[in-house]
PLY file of the C-alpha trace (Angstrom):
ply
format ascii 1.0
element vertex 82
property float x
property float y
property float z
element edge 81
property int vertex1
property int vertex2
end_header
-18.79 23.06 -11.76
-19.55 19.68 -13.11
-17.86 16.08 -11.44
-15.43 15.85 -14.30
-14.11 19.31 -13.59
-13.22 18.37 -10.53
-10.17 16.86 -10.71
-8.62 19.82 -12.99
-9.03 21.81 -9.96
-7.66 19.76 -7.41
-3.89 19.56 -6.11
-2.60 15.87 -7.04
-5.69 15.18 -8.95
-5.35 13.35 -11.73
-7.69 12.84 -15.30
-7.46 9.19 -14.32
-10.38 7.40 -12.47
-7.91 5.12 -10.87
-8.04 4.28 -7.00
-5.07 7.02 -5.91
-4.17 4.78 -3.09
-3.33 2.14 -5.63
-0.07 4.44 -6.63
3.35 2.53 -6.71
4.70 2.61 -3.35
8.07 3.79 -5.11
6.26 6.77 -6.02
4.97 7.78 -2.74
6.16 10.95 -1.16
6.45 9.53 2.06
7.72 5.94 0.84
11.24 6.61 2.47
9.46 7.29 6.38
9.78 3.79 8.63
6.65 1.87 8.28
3.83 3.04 10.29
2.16 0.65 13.38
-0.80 -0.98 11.57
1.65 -2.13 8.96
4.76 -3.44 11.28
1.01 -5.36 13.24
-0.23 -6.86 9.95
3.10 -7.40 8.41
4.21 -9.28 11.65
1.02 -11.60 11.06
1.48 -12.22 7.37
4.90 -13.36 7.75
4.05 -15.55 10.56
1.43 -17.16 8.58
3.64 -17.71 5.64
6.57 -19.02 7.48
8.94 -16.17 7.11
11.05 -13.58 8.89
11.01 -9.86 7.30
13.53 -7.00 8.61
11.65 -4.68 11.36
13.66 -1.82 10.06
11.58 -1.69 6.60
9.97 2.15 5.36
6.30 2.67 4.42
7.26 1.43 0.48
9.41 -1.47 1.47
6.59 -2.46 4.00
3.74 -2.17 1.23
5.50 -4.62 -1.17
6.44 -6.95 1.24
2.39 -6.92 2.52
1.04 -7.52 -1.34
3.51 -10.19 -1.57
2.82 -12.15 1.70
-1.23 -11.08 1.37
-0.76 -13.49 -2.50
1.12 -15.83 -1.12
-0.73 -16.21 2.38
-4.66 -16.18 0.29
-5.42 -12.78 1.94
-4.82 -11.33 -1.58
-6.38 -7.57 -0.85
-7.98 -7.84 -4.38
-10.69 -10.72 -3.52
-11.39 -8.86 -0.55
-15.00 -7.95 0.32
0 1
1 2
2 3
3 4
4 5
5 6
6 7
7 8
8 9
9 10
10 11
11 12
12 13
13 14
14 15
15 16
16 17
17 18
18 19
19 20
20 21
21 22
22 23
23 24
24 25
25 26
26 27
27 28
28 29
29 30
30 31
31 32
32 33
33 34
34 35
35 36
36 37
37 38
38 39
39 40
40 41
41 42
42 43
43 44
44 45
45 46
46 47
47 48
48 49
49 50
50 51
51 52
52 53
53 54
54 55
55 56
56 57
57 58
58 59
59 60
60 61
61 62
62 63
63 64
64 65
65 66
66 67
67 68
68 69
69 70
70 71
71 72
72 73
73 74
74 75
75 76
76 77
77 78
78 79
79 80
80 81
């Protein structure tokens, strides 16, 4: 079996060569659950460091938003990341 007939035998695999964990978090199966730890910890410091309060009672989607906002608004923008 060759690499690109890989993902036509795969569960969830897609034709595309995009990052799967780059999926909109509205789409996620698990996007309704409560946020998990490391993103309440790192959501707690992005909000400090751009001056705002955010609801503790957020689920894994809301969470994800709220930490791409705050990451472009704060310079910690996950994209420039090395």
């Amino acid at each position: 079996m060759s690499d690109t007939d890989h993902t036509d035998n795969v569960l969830g695999a897609t034709a595309s060569t995009d990052n799967p964990a780059a999926k909109d978090p509205s789409d996620w199966v698990t996007g309704d659950e409560p946020m998990t730890a490391p993103q309440r910890s790192y959501l707690d410091t992005l909000a400090r460091e751009a001056g705002e309060e955010i609801s503790a009672d957020l689920t894994k989607a809301e969470a994800s938003e709220h930490i791409e906002r705050l990451q472009a608004k704060t310079g910690r923008d996950s994209s420039t990341d090395a």
